[in-house]
C-alpha positions in Angstrom: 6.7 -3.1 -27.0 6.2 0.2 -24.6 2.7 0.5 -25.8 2.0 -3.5 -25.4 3.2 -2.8 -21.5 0.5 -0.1 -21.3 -2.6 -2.3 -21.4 -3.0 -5.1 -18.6 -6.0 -7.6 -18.1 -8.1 -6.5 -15.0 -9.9 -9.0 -12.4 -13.0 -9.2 -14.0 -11.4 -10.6 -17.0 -9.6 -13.4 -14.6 -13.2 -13.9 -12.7 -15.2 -14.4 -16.2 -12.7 -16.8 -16.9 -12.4 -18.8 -13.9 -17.0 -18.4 -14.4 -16.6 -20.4 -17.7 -13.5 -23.0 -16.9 -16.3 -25.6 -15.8 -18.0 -25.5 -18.8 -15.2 -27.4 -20.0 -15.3 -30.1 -17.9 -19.0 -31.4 -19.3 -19.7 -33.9 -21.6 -17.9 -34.4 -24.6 -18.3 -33.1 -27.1 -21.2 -30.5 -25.8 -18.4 -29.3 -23.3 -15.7 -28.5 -25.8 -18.7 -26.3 -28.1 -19.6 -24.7 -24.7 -15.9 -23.9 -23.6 -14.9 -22.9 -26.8 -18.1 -20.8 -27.2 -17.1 -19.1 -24.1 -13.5 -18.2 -24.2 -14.3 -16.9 -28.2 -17.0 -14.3 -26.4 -15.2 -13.7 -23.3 -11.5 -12.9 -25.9 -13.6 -10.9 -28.8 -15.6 -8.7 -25.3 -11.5 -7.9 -24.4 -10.6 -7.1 -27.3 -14.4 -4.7 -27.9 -13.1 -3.5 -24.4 -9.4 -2.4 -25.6 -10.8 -0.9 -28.9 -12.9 1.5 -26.8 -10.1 3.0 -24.2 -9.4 6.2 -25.1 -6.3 7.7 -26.0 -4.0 10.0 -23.8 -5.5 13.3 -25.6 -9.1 11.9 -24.5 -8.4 12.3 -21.0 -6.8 14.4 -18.8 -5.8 14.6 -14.4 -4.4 17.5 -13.0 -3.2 17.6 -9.9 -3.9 21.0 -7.8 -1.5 21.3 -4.7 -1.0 24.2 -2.2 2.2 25.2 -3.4 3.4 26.1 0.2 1.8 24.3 3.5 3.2 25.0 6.9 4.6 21.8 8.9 1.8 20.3 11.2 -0.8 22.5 8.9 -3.5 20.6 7.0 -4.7 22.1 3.4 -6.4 20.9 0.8 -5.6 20.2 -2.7 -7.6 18.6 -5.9 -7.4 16.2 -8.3 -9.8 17.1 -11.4 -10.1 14.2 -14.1 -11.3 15.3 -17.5 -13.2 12.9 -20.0 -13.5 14.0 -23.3 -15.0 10.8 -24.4 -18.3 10.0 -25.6 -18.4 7.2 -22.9 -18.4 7.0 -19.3 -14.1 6.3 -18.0 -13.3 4.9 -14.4 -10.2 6.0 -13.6 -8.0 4.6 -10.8 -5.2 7.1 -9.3 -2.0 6.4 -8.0 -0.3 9.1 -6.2 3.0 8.4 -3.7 3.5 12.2 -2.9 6.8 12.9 -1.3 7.8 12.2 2.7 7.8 16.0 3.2 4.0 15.9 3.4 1.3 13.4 4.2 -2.4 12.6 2.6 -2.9 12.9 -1.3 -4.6 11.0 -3.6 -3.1 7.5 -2.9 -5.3 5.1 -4.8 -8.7 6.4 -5.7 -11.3 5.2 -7.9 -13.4 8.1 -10.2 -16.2 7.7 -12.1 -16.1 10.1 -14.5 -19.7 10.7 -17.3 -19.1 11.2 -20.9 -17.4 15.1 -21.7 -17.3 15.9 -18.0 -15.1 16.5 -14.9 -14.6 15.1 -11.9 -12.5 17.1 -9.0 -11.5 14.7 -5.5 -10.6 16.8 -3.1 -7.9 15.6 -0.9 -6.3 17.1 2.6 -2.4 17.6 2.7 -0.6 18.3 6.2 3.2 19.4 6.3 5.5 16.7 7.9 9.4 17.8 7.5 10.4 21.5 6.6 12.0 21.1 3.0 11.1 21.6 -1.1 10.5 18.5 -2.9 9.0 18.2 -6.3 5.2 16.1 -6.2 6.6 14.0 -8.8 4.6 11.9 -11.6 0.6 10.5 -11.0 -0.3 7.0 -12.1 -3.5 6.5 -13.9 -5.2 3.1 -14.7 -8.1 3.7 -17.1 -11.2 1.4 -17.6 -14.4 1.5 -19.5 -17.2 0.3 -18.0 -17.2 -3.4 -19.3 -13.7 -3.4 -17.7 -11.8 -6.2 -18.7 -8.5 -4.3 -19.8 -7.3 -1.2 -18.7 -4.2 1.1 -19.5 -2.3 2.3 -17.5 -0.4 5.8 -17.9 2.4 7.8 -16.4 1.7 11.5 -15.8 4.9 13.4 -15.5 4.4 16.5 -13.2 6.4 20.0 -13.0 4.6 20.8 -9.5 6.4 21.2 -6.0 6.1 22.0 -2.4 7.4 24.2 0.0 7.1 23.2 3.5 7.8 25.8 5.9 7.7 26.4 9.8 4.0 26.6 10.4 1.4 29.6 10.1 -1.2 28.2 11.9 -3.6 31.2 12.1 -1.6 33.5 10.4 -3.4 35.1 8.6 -5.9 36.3 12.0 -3.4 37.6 13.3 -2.6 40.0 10.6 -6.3 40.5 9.7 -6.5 41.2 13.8 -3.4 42.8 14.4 -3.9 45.4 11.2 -7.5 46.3 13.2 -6.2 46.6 16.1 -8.2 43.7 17.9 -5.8 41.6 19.1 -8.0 41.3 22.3 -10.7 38.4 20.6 -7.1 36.4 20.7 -6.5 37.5 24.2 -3.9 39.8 23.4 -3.5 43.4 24.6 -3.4 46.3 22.4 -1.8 49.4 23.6 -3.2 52.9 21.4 -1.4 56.2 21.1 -3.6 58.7 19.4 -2.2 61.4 17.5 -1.4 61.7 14.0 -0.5 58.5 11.7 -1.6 56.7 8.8 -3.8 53.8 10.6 -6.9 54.9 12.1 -7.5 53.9 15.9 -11.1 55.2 16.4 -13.8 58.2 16.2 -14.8 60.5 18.7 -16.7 63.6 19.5 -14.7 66.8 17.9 -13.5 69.1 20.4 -11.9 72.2 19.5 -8.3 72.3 18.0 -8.9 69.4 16.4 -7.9 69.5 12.5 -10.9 69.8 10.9 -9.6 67.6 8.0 -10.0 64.8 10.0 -13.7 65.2 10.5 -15.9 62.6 9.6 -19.0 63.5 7.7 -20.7 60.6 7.5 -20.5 60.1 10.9 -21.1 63.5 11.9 -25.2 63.4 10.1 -25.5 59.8 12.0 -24.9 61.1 15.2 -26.0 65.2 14.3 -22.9 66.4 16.5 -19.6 67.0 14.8 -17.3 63.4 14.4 -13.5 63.0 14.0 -11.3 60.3 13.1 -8.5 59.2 15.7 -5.1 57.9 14.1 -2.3 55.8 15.6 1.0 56.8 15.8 3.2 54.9 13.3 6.8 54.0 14.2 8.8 52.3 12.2 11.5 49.7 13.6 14.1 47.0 13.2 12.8 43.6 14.5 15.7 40.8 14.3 14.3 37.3 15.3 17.4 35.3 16.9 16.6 31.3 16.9 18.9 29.0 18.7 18.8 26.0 17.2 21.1 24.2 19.7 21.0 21.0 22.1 18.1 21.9 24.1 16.0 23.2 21.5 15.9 19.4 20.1 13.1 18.3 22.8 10.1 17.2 22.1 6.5 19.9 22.6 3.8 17.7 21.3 4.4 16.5 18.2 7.2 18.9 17.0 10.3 19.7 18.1 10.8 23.1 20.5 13.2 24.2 17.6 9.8 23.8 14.8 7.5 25.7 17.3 10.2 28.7 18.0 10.6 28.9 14.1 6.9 29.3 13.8 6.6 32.2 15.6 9.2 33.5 14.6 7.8 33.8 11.0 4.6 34.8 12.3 6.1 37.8 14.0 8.0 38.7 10.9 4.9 38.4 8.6 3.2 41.2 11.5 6.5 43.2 11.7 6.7 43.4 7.8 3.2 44.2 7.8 3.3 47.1 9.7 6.3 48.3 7.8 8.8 47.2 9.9 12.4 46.3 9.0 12.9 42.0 9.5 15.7 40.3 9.9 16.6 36.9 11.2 19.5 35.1 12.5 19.3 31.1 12.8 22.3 29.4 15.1 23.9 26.6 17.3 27.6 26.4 17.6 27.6 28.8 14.4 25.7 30.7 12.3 23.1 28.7 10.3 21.1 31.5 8.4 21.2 35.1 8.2 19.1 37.6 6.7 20.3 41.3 6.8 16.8 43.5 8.1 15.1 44.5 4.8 11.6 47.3 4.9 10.1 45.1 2.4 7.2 42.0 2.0 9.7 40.8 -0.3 11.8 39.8 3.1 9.1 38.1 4.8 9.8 35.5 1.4 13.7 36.2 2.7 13.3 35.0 5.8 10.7 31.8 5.2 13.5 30.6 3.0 16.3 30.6 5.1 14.1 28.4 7.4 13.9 25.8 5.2 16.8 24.1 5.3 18.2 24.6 9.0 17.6 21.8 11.8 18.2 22.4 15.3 21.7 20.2 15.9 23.1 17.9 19.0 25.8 21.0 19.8 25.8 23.2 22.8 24.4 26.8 21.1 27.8 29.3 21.1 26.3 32.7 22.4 29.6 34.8 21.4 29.5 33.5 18.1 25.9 34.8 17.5 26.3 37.9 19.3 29.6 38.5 17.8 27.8 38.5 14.5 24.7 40.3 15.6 26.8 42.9 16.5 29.0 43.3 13.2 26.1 43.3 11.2 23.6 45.5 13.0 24.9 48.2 14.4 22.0 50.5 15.0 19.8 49.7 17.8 16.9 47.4 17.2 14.2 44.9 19.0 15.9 41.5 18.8 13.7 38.7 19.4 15.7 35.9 20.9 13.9 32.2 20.9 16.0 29.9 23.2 15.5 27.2 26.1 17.2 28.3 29.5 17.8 25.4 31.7 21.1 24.1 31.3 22.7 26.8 34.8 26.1 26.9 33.1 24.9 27.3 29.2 22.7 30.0 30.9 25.4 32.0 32.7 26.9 32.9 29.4 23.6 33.1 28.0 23.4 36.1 30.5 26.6 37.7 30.0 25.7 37.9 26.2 22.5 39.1 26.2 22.9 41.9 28.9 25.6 43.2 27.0 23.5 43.0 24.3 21.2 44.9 25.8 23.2 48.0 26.4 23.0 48.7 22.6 19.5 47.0 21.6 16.2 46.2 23.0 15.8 42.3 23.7 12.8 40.2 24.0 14.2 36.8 25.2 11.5 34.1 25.2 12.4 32.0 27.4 10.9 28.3 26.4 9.6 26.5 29.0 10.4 22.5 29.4 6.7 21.4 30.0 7.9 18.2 31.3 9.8 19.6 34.0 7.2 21.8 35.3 5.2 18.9 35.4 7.5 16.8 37.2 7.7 19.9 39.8 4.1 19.4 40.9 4.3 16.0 42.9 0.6 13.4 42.7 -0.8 13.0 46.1 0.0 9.6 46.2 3.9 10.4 45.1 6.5 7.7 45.7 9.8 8.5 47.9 11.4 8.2 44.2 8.4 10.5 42.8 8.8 13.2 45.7 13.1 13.2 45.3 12.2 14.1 40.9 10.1 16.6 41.9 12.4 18.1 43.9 14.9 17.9 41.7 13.2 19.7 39.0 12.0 22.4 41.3 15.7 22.9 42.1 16.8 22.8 38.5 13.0 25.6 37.9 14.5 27.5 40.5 17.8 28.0 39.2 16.5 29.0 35.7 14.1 32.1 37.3 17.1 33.1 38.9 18.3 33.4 35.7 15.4 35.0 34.2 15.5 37.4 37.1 18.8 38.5 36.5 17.6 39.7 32.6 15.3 41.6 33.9 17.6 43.5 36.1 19.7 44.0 33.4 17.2 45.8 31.5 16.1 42.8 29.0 12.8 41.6 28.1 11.5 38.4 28.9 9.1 36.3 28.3 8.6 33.1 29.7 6.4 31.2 27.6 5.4 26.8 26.6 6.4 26.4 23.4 2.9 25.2 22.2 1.5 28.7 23.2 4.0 31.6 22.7 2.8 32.6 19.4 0.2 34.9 20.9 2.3 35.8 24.1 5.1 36.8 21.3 3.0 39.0 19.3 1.7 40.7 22.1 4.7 41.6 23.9 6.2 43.0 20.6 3.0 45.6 19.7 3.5 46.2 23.5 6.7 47.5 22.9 5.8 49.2 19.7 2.8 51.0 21.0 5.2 52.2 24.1 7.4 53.2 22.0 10.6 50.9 24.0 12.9 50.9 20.9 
């Protein structure tokens, strides 16, 4: 009976039959030869037409999916459809991937030739952070008289990962391992001396090692040519996400929590790459997800997983809590990286209190998110209502308050950044080889 289900008559089998019903209605009995005449072809074409589907071993889809696509990121992905028949197959594919991601397959028609392939090439972008498996394809199969098709269930072992995003991730390794950050607009700060990454050449002067001469260089330019090297220094880089109240708010499309995460993961894939020691720490009104800093690639992986699953909450962010565990768990000094809105003037006094102390034992970057909104309802229209003019003053008020804020880190000897969500990624990296290249830690 499970086979019988698997073949179903198609709409050209219906539309030949409805082509022929008149016939019936001529003259008896010339109408009753034609009729009958015409359902006996159009049943023994059906059953010419089932005879020549192929079996499930004479075709074949498989589905090619990136196995991890960063939310908001678009990648591709394939669908290749084998026919191992000696006739030409149109195949119909069904293909309801999971709500994590968007785009697929959906319904598409291929025509694939006697013993060849066809690949579709489809577009994926990442919708919802999570791991969900692709689950089964649906094919419909045809030949080309198609009257009946069958239809099969692929079952599928494939899944996908989708993570904060790396939009441009891999430039800014590729840039930040050849020290040109600057085509991205970002500063690069050089010490020269001895290291394992080379900065630059130059003319030799004397004490130079001569081991660092370049030779090939030196016949180009037929005057001797060495080979400058950065120092290397090796750190701990903890990136602290809040994923409380504020961090909830809308910046474009995603959430300000899905944009801090983001570069978050970008800094530790560039921390990690320079052989740095990454860590995170993910919290709201208690800790989320922690990973202890590792000096390994392997805790890049660490660290993209622990993102997964945490979503930034309704509940005020509890600084002591977070700094409480910062501190019990990392007790040598290190850069922490700490992603969090500063609006709210009372949430932000104890921000303050926390991350000065902080401060006296580590080096903190504190990117300070900006509400774009709000600095856009500080800068009044010309032709501003009383109602207008009274928001904008408002916010200005509420802008004011937060500098102060801001002001008072700096004093304190912290780091800040103050930075849209949509384009800290770049400010973020740059301030952190600032500080390496210094030498801050």
């Amino acid at each position: 009976m499970h086979v019988l289900l698997r073949y179903a008559p198609q709409r050209r089998l219906a539309l030949y039959g409805a082509i022929t019903a008149p016939l019936w209605m001529l003259s008896a009995p010339f109408g009753t030869y034609a009729g009958v005449g015409a359902l006996v072809l159009l049943l023994v074409a059906a059953v010419v037409d089932l005879l020549l589907l192929p079996a499930r071993a004479a075709f074949n889809v498989e589905r090619d999916m990136p196995n991890t696509v960063g939310i908001g990121d678009e990648l591709e992905g394939t669908y290749t459809v084998t026919n191992r028949t000696g006739r030409t197959l149109v195949v119909e594919l069904h293909d309801q991937l999971p709500l994590l991601i968007q785009g697929g397959a959906g319904v598409t028609r291929v025509d694939v030739p006697k013993r060849s392939a066809q690949t579709v090439r489809v577009h994926v972008v990442g919708k919802a952070r999570g791991v969900a498996p692709l689950g089964p394809i649906g094919v419909r199969v045809t030949t080309g008289i198609g009257l009946v098709g069958a239809r099969y269930r692929l079952n599928t072992s494939d899944g996908i990962r989708v993570i904060p995003s790396l939009s441009g991730v891999r430039r800014y390794r590729l840039l930040a391992m050849q020290n040109r950050l600057g085509a991205l607009g970002l500063r690069v700060l050089r010490h020269k001396g001895e290291g394992q990454a080379f900065a630059s050449l130059r003319e030799y002067v004397r004490g130079d090692d001569p081991r660092h001469v370049d030779w090939k260089a030196t016949s180009k330019k037929g005057k001797l040519i060495t080979r400058e090297f950065t120092i290397e220094r090796s750190q701990t880089v903890i990136t602290l996400v809040d994923a409380g109240r504020g961090m909830t708010q809308l910046s474009g499309e995603f959430s300000r929590f899905e944009h801090a995460l983001s570069s978050a993961l970008i800094l530790t894939d560039i921390a990690s790459a320079t052989g740095d020691r990454v860590g995170t720490l993910v919290f709201d009104d208690e800790v989320r997800a922690f990973v202890p800093p590792q000096a390994s690639r392997a805790a890049l992986h660490l660290v993209r997983d622990a993102f997964i699953p945490v979503t930034a909450t309704s509940r005020e962010p509890d600084y002591a809590t977070a700094f409480r565990f910062l501190a019990a768990h990392q007790g040598k000094r290190a850069l922490v990286v700490f992603f969090t809105d500063v609006i709210d003037v009372r949430a932000s006094q104890a921000l303050l209190a926390h991350v000065s102390r902080s401060a006296a034992r580590h080096l903190v970057l504190v990117v300070a998110l900006r509400n774009d909104a709000l600095f856009a309802a500080a800068r009044p229209s010309a032709d501003a209502t009383a109602s207008g003019l009274f928001e904008s003053a408002a916010a200005e008020e509420v802008i004011q308050a937060r500098d102060e804020v801001l002001e008072r880190m700096r004093r304190a000897g912290v780091v800040v950044l103050d930075v849209s969500p949509q384009t800290m990624t770049a400010g973020v990296v740059n301030r952190y080889l600032e500080l390496k290249a210094r030498g801050a830690l």
